[in-house]
N, C-alpha and C positions, 0 to 999 in steps of 0.2 A: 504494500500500500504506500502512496508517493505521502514523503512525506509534511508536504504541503494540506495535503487531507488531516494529518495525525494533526497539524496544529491547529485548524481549524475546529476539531473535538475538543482537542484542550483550551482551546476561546471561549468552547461551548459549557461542555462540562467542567474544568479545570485538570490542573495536569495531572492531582492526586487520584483521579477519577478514569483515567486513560490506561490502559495496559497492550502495551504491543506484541507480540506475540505470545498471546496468554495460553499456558499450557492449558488445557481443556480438563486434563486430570484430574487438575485442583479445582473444578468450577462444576463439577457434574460427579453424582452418587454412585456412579458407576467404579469414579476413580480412574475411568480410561481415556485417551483420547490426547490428540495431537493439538499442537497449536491453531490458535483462531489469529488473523492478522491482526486483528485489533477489539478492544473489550472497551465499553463508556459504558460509566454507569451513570444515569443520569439521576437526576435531583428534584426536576420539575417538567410541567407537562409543555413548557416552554421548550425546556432542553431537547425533550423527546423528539419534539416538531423539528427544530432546527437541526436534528440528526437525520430525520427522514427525508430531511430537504436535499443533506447533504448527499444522501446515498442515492437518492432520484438523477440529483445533476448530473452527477459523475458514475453512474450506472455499476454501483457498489453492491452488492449482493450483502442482504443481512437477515441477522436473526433474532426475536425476541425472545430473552430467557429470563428464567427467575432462581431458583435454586438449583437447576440441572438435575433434580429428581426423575423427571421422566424422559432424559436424552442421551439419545449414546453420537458422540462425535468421534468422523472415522481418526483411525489410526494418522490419517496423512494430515489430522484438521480443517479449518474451514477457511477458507478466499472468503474472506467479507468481516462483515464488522458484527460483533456480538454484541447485543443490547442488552445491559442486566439490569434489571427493575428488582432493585434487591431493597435492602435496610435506607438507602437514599432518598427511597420514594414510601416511606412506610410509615404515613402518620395513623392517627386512628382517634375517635371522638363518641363517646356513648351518647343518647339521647333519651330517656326512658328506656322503650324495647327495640329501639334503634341504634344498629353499629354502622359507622360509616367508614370504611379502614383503605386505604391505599393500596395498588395491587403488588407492591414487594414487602408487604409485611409477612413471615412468615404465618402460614395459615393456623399451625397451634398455638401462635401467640395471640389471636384472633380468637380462637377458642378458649383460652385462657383468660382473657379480658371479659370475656361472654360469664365464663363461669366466676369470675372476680367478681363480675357485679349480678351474680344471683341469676343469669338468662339460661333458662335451657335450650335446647334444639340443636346444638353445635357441637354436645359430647363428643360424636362419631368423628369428629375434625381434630379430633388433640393430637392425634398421632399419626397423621400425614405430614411427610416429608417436605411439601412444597411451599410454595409462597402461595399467599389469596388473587394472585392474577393468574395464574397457574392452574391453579383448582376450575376459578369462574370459567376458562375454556374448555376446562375438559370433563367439566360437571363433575368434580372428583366427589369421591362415596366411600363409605366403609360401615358395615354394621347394619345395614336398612336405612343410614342416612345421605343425602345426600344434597349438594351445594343448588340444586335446583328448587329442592323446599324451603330455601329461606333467606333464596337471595331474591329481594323486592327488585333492584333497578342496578345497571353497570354502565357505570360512562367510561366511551371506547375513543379509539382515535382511530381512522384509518389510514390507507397508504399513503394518502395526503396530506397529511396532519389535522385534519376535519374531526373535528368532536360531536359524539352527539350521544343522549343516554337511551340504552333502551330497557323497560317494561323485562319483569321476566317472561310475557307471553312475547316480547318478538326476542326477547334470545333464544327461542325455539332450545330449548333443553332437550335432549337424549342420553340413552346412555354413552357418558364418556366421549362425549360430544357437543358442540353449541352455533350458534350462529355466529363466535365469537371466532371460530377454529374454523369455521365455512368459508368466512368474507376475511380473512386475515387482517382482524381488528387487534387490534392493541386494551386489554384493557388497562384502564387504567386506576380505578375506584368503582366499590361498589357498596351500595346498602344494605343491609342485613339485618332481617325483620324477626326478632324471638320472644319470646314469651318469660315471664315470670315463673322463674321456680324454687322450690327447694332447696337453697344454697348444701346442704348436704347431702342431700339427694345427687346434685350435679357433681361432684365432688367423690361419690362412690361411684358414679357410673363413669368417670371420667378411667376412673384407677382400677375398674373392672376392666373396661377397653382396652387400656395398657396393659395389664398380665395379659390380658385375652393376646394381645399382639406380639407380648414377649413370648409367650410359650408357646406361639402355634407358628411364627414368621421368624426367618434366619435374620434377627437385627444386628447380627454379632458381624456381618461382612456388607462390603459394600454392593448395593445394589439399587434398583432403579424399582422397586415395591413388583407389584403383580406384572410378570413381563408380556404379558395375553390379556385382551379382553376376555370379556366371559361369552361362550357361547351360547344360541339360545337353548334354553332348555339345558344346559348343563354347566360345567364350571371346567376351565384351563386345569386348572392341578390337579382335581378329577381321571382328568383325559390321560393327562402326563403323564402320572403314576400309573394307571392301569394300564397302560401301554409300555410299560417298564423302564421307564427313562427315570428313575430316580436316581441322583448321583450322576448322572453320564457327566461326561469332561469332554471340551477342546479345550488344551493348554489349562491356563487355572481357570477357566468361565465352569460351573458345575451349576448341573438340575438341584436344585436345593434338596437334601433329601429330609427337612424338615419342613417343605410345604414348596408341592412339586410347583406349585404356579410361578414363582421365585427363581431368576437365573441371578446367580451371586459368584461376585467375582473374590477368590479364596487368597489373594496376595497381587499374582503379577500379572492377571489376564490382558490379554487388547484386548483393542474392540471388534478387533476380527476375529479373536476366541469369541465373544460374547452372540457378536452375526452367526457364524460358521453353526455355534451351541443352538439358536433359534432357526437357526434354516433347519437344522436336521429334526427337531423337533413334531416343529412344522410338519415337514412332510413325514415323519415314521407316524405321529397322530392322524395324519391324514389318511393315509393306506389303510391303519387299523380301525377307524372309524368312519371315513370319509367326510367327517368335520376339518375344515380348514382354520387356522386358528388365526386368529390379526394383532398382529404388535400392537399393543397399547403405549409403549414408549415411543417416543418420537427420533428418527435415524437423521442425523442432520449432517449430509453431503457437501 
């Protein structure tokens, strides 16, 4: 990247904010992954705009990330500029049963401010990995909850830097999916509508959820949470394990074999152990059931 572009980021966001060839390893759960040419993390929805401007002009390929929870970047990393909507952009403001929280705050501290002021609805969210911009694209869930029952409204930006909020009926929610991840909107804040509850009630079910996840999910290695969507009618780690790939290995990328839905990288994997581990997966579930499985993480080229 010329470096007449890198100064112009750092005009934008400041130079503490800039990282030139950012190893990927350290920016994503996976713990794998090659250089990105360039990382800003911006601070304001000003910044963001003046980024996208910059990447429009000069026909810069880019990506919007948050905590790298759900990305694997190849081995060779990315030609473009990485956007990270992290702690920069992560204010947050109670209102009665209203949360109003910015999209790089992380999402259990969202959760945690919910149950700090007595709201339930958001247990299911304590122990997901990602940031709240993160979650709102991809309707993230766990437990029978999920980010579509209690997000009211998200103001988004698109490839233009054009703002605008929408309604949870036009973010057209699905599973693990939104109209956010359709139209490659930016979010940027969203409102979050909960109820009054039980401060100890919230509180035991918070820490029920947690064992729940320490004993059944490998949280001991890095990884990128459930590596499959769930299919209909059945479940990814289901399929996995009955078709006997529990444990299987490329290089250190291994089928978790305490919760086969889980591909976990054991020390030294790439990300072509981690691809190579799901391509085969993929197709041995497929032969033995004729269920095709679909990456729930996102591959970023």
């Amino acid at each position: 990247m010329e470096k007449d572009i890198i100064r112009q980021f750092c005009d934008i966001a400041g130079t503490d904010n800039v990282e030139t060839d950012a190893p990927m390893n350290r920016y994503t759960t996976f713990r794998t992954g090659g250089p990105a040419d360039c990382m800003v993390s911006p601070g304001t929805i000003e910044q963001i705009r003046q980024l996208l401007k910059i990447c429009r002009e000069n026909k810069i390929k880019y990506f919007v990330m948050g905590n790298g929870s759900n990305v694997i970047v190849r081995d060779s990393g990315y030609r473009g500029l990485i956007i990270r909507i992290n702690k920069n952009f992560s204010g947050i403001r109670l209102e009665g049963e209203m949360i109003t929280a910015q999209a790089g705050m992380m999402l259990s501290k969202v959760a945690a401010a919910a149950s700090t002021a007595g709201l339930t609805g958001m247990e299911f969210a304590s122990g997901i990995p990602g940031t709240l911009g993160g979650a709102l694209g991809m309707n993230a869930g766990a437990y029978g909850g999920e980010m579509s029952q209690i997000v009211e409204w998200v103001k988004v930006m698109d490839q233009n830097g054009d703002l605008r909020t929408l309604s949870r009926e036009e973010l057209e929610y699905e599973y693990r999916n939104s109209r956010i991840l359709k139209e490659n909107y930016i979010a940027l804040e969203a409102g979050i509508r909960l109820e009054k509850g039980d401060p100890d009630r919230i509180k035991q079910t918070t820490e029920e959820l947690g064992n729940c996840r320490r004993e059944k999910q490998p949280l001991e290695y890095p990884s990128a949470g459930s590596t499959f969507k769930r299919p209909a009618g059945s479940f990814a780690g289901k399929l996995i394990m009955d078709a006997g790939l529990a444990g299987r290995r490329v290089g250190d990328a291994q089928v978790s074999e305490k919760h086969c839905g889980f591909i976990i990288n054991r020390g030294n994997a790439t990300s072509g152990d981690i691809l190579a581990l799901m391509q085969e997966v993929k197709d041995i579930v497929y032969k033995k059931t004729g269920i095709s499985l679909e990456s729930e993480v996102k591959i970023l080229d």
